[in-house]
C-alpha positions in Angstrom: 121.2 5.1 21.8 119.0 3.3 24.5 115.4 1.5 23.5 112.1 1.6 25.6 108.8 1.1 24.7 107.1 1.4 27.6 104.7 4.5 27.0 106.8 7.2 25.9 107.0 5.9 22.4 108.7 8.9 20.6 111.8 6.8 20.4 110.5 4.3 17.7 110.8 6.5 14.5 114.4 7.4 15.7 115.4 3.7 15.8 114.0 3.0 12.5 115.7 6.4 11.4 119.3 6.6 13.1 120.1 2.6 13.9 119.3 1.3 9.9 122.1 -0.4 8.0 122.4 -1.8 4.6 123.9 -5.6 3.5 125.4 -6.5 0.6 124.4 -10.4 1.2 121.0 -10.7 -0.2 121.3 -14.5 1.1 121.4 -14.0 4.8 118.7 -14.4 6.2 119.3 -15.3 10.2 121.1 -13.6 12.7 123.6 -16.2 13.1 125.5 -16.4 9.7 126.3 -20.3 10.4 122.4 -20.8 9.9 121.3 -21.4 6.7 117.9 -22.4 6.6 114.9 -20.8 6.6 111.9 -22.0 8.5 108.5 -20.8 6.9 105.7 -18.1 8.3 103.7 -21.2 10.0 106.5 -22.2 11.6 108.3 -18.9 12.7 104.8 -18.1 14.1 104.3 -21.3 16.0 108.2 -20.6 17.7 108.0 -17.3 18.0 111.1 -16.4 20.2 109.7 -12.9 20.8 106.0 -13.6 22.0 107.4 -14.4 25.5 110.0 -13.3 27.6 114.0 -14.7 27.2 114.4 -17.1 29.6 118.2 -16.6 29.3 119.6 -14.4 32.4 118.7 -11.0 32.2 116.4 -11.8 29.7 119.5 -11.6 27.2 118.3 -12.1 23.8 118.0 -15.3 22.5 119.9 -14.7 19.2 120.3 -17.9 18.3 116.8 -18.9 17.8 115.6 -16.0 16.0 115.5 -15.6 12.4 113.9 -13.1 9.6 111.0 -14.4 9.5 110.1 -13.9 13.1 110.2 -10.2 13.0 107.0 -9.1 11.3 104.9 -11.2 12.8 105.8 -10.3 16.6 105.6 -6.3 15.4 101.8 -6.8 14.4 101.3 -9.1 17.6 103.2 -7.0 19.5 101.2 -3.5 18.3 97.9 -5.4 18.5 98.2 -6.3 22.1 99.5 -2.7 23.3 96.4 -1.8 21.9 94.1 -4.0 23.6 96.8 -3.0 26.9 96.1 1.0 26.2 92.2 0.3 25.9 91.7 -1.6 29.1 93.4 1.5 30.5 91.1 4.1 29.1 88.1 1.8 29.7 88.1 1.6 33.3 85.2 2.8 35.2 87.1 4.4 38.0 88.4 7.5 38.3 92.2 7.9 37.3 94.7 7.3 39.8 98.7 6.6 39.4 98.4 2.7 40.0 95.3 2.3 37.4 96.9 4.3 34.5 100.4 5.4 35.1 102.0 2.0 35.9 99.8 0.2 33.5 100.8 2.6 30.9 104.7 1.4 31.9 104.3 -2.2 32.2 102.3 -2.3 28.5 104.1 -3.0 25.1 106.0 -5.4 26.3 106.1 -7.5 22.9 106.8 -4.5 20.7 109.3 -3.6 22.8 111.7 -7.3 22.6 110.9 -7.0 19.1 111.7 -3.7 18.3 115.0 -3.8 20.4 116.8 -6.5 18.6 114.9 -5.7 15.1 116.8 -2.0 15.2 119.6 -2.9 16.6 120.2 -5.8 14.2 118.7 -3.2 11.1 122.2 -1.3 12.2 125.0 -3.8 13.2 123.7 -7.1 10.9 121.2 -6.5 8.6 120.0 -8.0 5.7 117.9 -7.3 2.4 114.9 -8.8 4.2 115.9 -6.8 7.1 115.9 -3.5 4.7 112.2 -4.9 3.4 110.9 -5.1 6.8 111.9 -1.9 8.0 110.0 -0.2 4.9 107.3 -1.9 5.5 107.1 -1.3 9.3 108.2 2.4 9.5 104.8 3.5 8.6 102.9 1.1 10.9 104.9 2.2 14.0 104.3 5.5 13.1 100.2 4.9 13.0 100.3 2.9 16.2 102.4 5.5 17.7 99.8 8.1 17.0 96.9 5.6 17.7 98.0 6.1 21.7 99.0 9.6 22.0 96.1 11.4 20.1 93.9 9.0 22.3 91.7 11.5 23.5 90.1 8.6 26.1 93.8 8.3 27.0 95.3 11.8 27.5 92.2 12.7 29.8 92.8 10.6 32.6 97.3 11.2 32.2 96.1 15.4 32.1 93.7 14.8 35.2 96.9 12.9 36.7 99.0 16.1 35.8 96.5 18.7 37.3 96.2 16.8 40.8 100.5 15.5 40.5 101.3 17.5 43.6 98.3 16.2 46.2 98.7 12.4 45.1 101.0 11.8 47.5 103.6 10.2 44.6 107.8 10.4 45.6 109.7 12.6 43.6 110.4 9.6 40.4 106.5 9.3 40.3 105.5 12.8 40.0 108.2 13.2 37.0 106.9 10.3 35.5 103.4 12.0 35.4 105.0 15.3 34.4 106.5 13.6 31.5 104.0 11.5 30.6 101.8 14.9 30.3 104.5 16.6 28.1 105.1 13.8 25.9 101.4 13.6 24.6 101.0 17.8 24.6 104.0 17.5 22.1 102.8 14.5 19.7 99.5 16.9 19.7 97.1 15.6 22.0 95.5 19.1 22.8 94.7 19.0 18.6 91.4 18.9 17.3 90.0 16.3 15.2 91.3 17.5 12.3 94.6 18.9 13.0 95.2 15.4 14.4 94.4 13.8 10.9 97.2 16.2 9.4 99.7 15.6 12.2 98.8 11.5 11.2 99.7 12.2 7.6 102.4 14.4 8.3 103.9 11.5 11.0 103.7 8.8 8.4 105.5 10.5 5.5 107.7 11.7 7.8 108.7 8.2 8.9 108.5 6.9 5.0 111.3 9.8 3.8 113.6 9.2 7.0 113.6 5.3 6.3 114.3 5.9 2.4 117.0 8.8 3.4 119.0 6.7 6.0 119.0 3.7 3.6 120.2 5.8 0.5 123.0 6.5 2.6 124.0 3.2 3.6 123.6 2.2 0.4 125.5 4.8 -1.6 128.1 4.3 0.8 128.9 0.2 -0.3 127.6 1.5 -4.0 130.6 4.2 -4.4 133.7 2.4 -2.6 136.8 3.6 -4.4 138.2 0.9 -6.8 141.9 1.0 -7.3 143.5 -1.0 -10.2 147.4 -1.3 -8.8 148.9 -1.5 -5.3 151.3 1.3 -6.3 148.6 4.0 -6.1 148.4 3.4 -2.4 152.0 4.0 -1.6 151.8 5.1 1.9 149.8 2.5 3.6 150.6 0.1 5.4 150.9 -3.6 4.2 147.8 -4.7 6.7 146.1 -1.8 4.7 146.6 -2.4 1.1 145.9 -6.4 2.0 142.2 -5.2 3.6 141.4 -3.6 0.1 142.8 -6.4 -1.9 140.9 -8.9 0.3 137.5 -6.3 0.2 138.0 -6.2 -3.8 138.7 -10.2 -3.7 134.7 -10.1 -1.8 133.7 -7.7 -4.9 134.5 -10.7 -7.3 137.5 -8.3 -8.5 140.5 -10.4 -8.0 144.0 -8.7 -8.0 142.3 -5.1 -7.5 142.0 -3.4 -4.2 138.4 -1.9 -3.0 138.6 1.5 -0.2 135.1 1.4 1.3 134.1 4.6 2.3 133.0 5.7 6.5 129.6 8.0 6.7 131.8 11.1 7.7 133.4 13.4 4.7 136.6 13.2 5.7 138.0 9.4 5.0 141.2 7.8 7.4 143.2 6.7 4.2 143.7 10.3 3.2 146.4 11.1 6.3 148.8 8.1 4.8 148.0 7.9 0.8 150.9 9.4 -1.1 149.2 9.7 -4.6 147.7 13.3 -4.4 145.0 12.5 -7.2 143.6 9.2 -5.3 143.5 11.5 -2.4 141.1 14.0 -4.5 139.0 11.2 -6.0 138.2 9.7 -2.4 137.6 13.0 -0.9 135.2 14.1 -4.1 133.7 11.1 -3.9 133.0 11.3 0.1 131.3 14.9 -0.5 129.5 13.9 -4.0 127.0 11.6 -1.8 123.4 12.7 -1.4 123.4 15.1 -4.3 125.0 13.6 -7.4 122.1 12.8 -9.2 121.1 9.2 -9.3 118.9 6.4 -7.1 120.6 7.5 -3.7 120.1 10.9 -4.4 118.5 12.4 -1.2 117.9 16.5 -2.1 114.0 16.2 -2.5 113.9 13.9 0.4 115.4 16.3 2.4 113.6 19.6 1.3 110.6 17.5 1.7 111.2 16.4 5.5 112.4 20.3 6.3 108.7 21.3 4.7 107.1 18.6 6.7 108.8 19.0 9.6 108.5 23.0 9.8 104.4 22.2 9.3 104.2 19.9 12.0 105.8 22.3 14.3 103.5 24.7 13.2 100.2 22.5 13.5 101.8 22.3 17.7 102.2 25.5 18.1 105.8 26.4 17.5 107.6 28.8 15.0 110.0 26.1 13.5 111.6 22.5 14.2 114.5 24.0 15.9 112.0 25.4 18.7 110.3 22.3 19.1 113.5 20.3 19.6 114.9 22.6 22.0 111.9 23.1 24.2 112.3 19.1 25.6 116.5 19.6 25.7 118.3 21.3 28.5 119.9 24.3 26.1 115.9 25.4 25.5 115.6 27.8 23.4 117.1 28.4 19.9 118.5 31.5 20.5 121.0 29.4 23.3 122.2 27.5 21.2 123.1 30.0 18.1 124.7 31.5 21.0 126.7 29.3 22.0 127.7 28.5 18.2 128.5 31.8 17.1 130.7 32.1 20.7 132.7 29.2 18.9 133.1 29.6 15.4 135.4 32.4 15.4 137.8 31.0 17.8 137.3 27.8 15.9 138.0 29.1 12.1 140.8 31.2 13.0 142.6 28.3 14.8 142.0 26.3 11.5 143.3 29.2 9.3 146.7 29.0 11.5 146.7 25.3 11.0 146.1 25.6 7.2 148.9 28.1 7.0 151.0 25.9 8.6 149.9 23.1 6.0 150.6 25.2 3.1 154.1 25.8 4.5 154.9 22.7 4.6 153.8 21.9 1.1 156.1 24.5 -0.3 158.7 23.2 1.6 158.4 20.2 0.1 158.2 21.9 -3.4 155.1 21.4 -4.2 153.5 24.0 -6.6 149.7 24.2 -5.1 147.2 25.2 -2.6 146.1 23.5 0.1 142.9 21.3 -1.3 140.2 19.7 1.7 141.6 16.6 0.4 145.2 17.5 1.5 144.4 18.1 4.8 144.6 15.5 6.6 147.6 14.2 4.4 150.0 17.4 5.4 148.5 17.6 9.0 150.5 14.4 9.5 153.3 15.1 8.3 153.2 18.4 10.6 152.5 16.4 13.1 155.3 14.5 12.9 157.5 17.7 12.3 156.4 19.5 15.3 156.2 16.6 18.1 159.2 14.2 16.5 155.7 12.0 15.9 154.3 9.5 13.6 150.3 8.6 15.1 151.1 5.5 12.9 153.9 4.3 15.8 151.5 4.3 18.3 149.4 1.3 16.7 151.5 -2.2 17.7 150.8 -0.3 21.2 147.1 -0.3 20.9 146.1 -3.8 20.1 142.5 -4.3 20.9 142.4 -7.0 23.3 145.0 -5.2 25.5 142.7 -1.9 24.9 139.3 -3.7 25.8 140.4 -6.0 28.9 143.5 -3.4 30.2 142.6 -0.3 28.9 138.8 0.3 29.2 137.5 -2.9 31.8 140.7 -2.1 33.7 139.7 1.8 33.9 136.0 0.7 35.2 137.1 -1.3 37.4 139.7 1.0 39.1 136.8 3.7 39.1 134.0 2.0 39.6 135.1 -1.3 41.4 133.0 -3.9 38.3 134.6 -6.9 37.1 134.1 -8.6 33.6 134.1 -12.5 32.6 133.4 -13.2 29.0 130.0 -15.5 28.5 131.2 -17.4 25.0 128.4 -19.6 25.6 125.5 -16.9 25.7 124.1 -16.5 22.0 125.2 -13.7 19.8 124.2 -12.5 16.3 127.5 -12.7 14.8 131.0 -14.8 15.2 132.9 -11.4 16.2 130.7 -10.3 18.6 131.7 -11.3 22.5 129.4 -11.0 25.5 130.8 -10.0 29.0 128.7 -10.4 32.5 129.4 -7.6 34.7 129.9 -8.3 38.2 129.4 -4.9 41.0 132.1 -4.7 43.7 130.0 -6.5 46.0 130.0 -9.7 43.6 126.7 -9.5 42.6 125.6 -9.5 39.0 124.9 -5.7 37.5 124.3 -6.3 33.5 125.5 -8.1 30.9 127.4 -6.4 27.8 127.8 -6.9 24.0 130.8 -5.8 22.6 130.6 -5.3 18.5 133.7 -4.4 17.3 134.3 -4.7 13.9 133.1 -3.0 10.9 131.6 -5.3 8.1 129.1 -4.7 4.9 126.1 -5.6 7.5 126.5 -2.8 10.1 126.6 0.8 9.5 129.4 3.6 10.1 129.8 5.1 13.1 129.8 3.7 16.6 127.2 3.5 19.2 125.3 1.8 21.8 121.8 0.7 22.6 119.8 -1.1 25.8 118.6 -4.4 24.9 117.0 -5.1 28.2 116.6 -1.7 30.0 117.1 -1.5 33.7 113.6 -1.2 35.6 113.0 -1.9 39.8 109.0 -1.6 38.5 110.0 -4.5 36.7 112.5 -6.1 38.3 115.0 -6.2 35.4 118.5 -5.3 35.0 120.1 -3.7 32.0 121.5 -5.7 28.7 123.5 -3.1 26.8 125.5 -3.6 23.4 128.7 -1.3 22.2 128.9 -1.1 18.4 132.3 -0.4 16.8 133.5 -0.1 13.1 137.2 -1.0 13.7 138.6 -2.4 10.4 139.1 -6.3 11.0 142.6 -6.9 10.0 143.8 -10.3 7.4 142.9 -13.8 9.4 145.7 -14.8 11.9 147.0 -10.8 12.3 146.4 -8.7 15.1 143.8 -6.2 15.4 145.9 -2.5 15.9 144.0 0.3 16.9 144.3 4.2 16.2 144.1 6.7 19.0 140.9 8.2 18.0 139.7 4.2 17.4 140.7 3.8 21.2 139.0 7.3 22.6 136.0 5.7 20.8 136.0 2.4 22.5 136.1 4.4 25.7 133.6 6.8 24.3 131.1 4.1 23.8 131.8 2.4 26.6 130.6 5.4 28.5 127.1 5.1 26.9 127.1 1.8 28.1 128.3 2.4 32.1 125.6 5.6 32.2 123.0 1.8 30.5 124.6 -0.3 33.2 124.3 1.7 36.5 120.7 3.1 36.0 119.1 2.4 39.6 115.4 4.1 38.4 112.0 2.5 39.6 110.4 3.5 35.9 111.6 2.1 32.2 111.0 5.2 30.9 113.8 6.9 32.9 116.2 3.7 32.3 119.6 4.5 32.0 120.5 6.9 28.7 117.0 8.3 28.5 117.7 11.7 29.2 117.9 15.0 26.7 119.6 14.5 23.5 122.1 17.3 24.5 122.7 15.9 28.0 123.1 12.1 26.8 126.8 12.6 25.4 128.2 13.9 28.6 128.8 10.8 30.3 130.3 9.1 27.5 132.5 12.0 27.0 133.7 12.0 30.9 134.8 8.0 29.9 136.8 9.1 27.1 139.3 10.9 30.1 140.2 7.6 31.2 141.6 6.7 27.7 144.8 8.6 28.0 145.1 8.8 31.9 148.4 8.0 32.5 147.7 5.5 34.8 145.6 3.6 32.4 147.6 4.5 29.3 150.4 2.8 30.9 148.6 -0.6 32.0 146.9 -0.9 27.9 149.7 0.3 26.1 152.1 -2.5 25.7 153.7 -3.7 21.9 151.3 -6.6 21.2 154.3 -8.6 20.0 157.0 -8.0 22.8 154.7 -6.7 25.6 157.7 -4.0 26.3 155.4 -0.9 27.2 155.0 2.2 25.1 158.1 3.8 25.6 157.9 6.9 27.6 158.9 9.2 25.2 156.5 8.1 22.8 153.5 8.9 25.7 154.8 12.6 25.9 154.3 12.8 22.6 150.8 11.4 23.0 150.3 14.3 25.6 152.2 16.7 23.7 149.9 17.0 20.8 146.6 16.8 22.2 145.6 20.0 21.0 147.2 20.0 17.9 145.0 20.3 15.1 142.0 21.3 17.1 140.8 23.9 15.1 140.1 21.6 11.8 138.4 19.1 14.4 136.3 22.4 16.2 135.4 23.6 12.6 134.3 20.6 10.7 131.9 19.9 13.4 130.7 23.7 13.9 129.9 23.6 10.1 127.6 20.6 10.4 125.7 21.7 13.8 125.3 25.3 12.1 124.2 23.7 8.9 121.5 21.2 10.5 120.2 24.8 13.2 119.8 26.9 9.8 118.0 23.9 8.0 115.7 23.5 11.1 114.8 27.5 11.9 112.9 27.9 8.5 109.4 28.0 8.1 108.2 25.6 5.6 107.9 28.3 2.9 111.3 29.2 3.4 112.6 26.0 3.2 115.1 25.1 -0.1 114.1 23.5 -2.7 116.0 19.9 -3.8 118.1 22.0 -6.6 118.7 24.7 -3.7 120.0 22.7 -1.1 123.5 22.0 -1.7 123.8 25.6 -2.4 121.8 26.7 0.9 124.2 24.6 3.1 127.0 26.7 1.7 125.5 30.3 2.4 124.7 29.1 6.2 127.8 28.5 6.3 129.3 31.8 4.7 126.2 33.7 7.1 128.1 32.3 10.2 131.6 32.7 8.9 132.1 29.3 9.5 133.0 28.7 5.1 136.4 27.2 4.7 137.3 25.9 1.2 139.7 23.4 2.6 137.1 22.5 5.2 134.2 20.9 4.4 131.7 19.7 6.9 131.9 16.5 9.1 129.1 15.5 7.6 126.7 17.3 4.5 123.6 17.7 5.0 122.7 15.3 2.4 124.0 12.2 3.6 124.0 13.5 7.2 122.1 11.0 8.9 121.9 11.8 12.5 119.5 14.9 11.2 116.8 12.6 9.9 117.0 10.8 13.1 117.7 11.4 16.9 119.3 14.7 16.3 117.6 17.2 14.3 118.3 20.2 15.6 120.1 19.0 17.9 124.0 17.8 16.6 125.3 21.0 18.8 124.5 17.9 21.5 128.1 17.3 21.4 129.8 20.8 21.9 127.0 21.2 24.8 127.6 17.9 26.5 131.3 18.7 26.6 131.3 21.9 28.2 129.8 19.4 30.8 132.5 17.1 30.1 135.6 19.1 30.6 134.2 20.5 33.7 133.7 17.4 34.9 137.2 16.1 34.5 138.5 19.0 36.1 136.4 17.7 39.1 138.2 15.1 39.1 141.6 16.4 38.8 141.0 18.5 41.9 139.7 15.8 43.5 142.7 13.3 43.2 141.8 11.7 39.9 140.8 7.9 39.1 139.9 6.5 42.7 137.0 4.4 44.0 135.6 7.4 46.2 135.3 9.9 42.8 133.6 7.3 41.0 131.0 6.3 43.5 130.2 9.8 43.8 129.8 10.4 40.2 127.9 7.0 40.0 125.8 7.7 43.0 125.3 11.1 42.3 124.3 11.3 38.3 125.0 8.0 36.6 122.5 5.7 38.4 120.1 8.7 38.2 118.9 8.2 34.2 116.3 11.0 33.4 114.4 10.4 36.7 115.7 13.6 37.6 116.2 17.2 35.2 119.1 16.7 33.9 120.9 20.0 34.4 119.8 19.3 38.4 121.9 16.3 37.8 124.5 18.0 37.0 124.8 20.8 40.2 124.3 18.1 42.3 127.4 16.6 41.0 129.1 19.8 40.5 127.6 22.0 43.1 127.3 24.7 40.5 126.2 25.8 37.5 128.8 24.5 34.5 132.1 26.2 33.6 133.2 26.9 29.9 136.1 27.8 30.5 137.8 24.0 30.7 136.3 23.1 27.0 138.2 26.3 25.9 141.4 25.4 27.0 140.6 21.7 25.8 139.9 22.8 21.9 142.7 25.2 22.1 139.9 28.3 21.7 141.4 30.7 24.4 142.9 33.9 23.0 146.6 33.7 21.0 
């Protein structure tokens, strides 16, 4: 997820909602964990590292010289000068015209925006308790100041007199979509309100913003608070030794010596369940995954989430919609609700039924094994595996001394953007960074010149959040002359000191994944921040990180990445057929754990606010969604329930189909490039030239013909998730 505060400001509440992260270490207090002091306000002030520009290159953060205590302070500078910026707009005495307002507006917040970038991004990948403190705090400020500029009624006159004369201006095509945007962005935060529908839509904005911060952080912290505790090493029979040692040494953190800790990921389903042998450790993880959000208790987040729905469905109201769902989808490419049930309700079927055929086969196997029981959600993945191995003669745990992450990162996904793309990387150990694991890379173009710099953040740790993703820390502007700084967060387990880290597949596909976000950061080529790089529709900004993940088992990259980290004797063929081989297998558990969630967050988000579920009702609404759409599968449950299902209090309410959308985009894609002679320099220029550089300076679904020369095929994702007819 990219950052800009430039004028369209609808991105701050999503940072503070979607990018927060909890920290056990209520002593840290900089960003670089060697630093122990603690400089007071007066000084912080006086040094403030955010009230001017980095004078590193690129403007790359200057991590080492910020602390805690510089945050707050730079926020209320920060929000008090864009104000002073916005009024000297709005108090001109000429008439409006694109250089007095529309490039003002884009060149303002400067302050809040160096601020806010490394505040969220450090809120998700290093935080802190003070961290945590400040984000409470701040939530409901940003959300004021946000509605302090767009219900400016001073302001929204001379951007709609802009909008009505847009076409005899004389502005290039960028310009004229800034003003359209511009326009469309303050109609939706409710600048055509009266006086008092704007006060509700102010009291309505801040709740909102208090009950996302409280959700996201109950969630973080109910994750550290209910990490499985195991009392002997023969319950987890079936890991591996690197395994069991990372739970002794996370217990040995815990002050438990000689017991072993299992920290739980944000998804339900949990990666130790495919090795552990001890069936009722298996069902105490998995109960434990689904009890979050609704087990009673301080992280308990049922009445926050009935009470965002309710606020949520009034707020669309107050603008003129019939739910949340409507309002989201008006600003995405899908549009309109009924689309996107559509497209859903096209899926699901295929999608269970597959999953019924793989749960058949699962129970199979248990009988054959003599077991005396049904197939349980927290058997799954367990008995998958072993089917896995059945069926394809394959163990996903061989592939790992194959996938060590060095040889991934610098052979597998630099090697793959390089071959496409023609960019070189050299590591920068002596730039700053917030954290002894992380690595920053400049990124050279073909013709030698310097494109970006990027952060690599691998590792998961008690300071970052679950889940990968990336973010801008410098967006890429020609207004302003800048070129992009962009940051790939990871949660790949780091192993015991002095042993290699060893990837999973799905571990890998993620690197590339991410690192996809990060190419679509790096080649924006836009004249506006606003358009920068990922700042397109919610359901359009996962396509080119999906295209990326291709590259992850292209042969030709496979081969050059996937060497034995101790012998460097490559992956034996063989063992890459497998690879191939069983792709598809299992499909219909992955199709139907993520149908469930995007049905359950659409249903959530079509209600009117006196239909919405009351806290006691929730957990049980989820479940008759689900049984509406025939998408309920008792050995199934949901990527992600809707009460610890953090992506819908943030960037995607209504909008977690993004993913299914985006890859109908995806697959069609890489079939353009299989018909078009694969991974060559000529097919990535085109792509890069074409739709990458582009950012959102352009509708994205235009994008996309121009690429394509057509509208998009589904027929590719089909074949990919295994949902053609049997």
């Amino acid at each position: 997820m990219k950052t800009n505060l430039h004028t369209r400001l609808t991105f701050t509440l999503l940072m503070l909602i979607f990018m927060s992260a909890c920290s056990d270490n209520a002593e840290q207090t900089t960003l670089q964990e060697t630093n122990e002091t603690m400089t007071t306000n007066d000084t912080a002030d006086a040094t403030n590292p955010f009230y001017s520009a980095s004078t590193l290159p690129l403007q790359y953060p200057a991590f080492d010289q910020i602390t805690t205590d510089h945050y707050l302070p730079a926020f209320e500078r920060g929000m008090a000068e864009h104000i002073e910026e916005i009024a000297a707009i709005v108090n001109q005495a000429g008439d409006p015209t694109f250089e007095n307002t529309m490039l003002p507006l884009e060149e303002s917040g400067e302050l809040l925006n160096r601020v806010a970038t490394v505040f969220f991004a450090m809120s998700s990948a290093h935080t802190n308790d003070a961290i945590d403190e400040i984000e409470v705090e701040i939530a409901p400020r940003l959300s004021t100041h946000q509605d302090q500029i767009f219900l400016d009624a001073g302001l929204f006159a001379r951007v709609q007199d802009l909008y009505e004369r847009r076409n005899s201006l004389g502005l290039d095509a960028e310009s004229v979509r800034l003003v359209e945007e511009n326009y469309k962005d303050f109609v939706r935060a409710g600048a055509q309100l009266d006086g008092e529908q704007k006060e509700q839509l102010k009291a309505i904005n801040l709740e909102l913003a208090e009950l996302s911060t409280s959700f996201s952080q109950n969630v973080l912290d109910e994750v550290n608070a209910k990490a499985i505790v195991v009392d002997s090493a023969e319950e987890l029979t079936g890991l591996t030794e690197a395994q069991i040692q990372t739970a002794a040494d996370a217990a040995e953190s815990r002050d438990m010596l000689g017991k072993f800790v299992i920290p739980l990921l944000n998804t339900s389903g949990q990666p130790w369940l495919s090795s552990l042998d001890n069936r009722a450790l298996r069902q105490r993880i998995h109960e434990t995954s689904l009890s979050r959000g609704h087990s009673g208790g301080e992280f308990d987040n049922r009445e926050i989430l009935s009470r965002t729905a309710t606020l949520r469905a009034i707020k669309s109201r107050l603008l003129g919609f019939n739910n949340h769902a409507e309002y989201i989808l008006q600003n995405q490419t899908a549009q309109t609700v009924a689309a996107v049930n559509q497209r859903l309700a096209d899926l699901t079927p295929p999608a269970i039924a597959n999953a019924r055929r793989e749960a058949a086969d699962l129970q199979a196997m248990i009988e054959a094994e003599g077991g005396e029981f049904q197939l349980a959600s927290w058997d799954w993945d367990y008995y998958a595996e072993k089917v896995r191995q059945e069926r394809y003669d394959f163990d996903a745990s061989e592939l790992k001394p194959y996938l060590e992450a060095n040889n991934v990162l610098f052979n597998g996904v630099f090697f793959a953007a390089n071959q496409i793309y023609g960019i070189t990387f050299e590591e920068r150990p002596e730039l700053p960074v917030y954290q002894e694991d992380v690595r920053a890379f400049e990124v050279f173009d073909a013709d030698g010149s310097t494109l970006a710099f990027v952060i690599m953040d691998l590792y998961a740790r008690s300071t970052k959040r679950g889940g990968a993703w990336m973010n801008a820390y410098v967006s890429q502007s020609n207004l302003l002359d800048r070129k992009p700084v962009v940051g790939n967060h990871l949660n790949i387990p780091k192993p015991p000191e002095g042993e290699p880290t060893l990837m999973t597949f799905d571990e890998v596909t993620t690197m590339f994944h991410e690192f996809g976000h990060a190419l679509h950061g790096m080649f924006s080529d836009v004249t506006y921040p606003s358009f920068a790089g990922t700042s397109v529709p919610r359901d359009f900004v996962e396509y080119p990180s999906q295209v990326n993940e291709m590259w992850s088992d292209w042969p030709e990259v496979l081969e050059n990445y996937a060497v034995h980290y101790e012998t460097g004797e490559p992956m034996p063929r063989d063992l890459l057929d497998k690879v191939f081989e069983a792709q598809k297998f299992n499909q219909g558990f992955a199709s139907s754990e993520y149908l469930m969630s995007s049905i359950g967050d659409m249903a959530l988000h079509q209600l009117t606010a006196d239909e919405v579920p009351s806290a006691d009702e929730i957990v049980e609404f989820e479940r008759q969604a689900l049984a509406d759409a025939g998408a309920l599968m008792e050995e199934i449950p949901p990527r992600y329930h809707l009460t610890y299902f953090s992506h819908i209090m943030g960037g995607y309410s209504a909008g977690y189909y993004s993913y299914i959308w985006s890859e109908v985009l995806d697959a069609d894609t890489v079939k353009w490039f299989e018909e078009n002679g694969g991974m060559n320099r000529e097919n990535g220029q085109y792509f890069r030239d074409t739709l990458l550089s582009k950012g959102g300076s352009v509708e994205a679904m235009e994008l996309f013909r121009n690429f394509r020369g057509r509208e998009p095929d589904v027929t590719p994702l089909l074949e990919r998730r295994g949902l053609t007819p049997q």
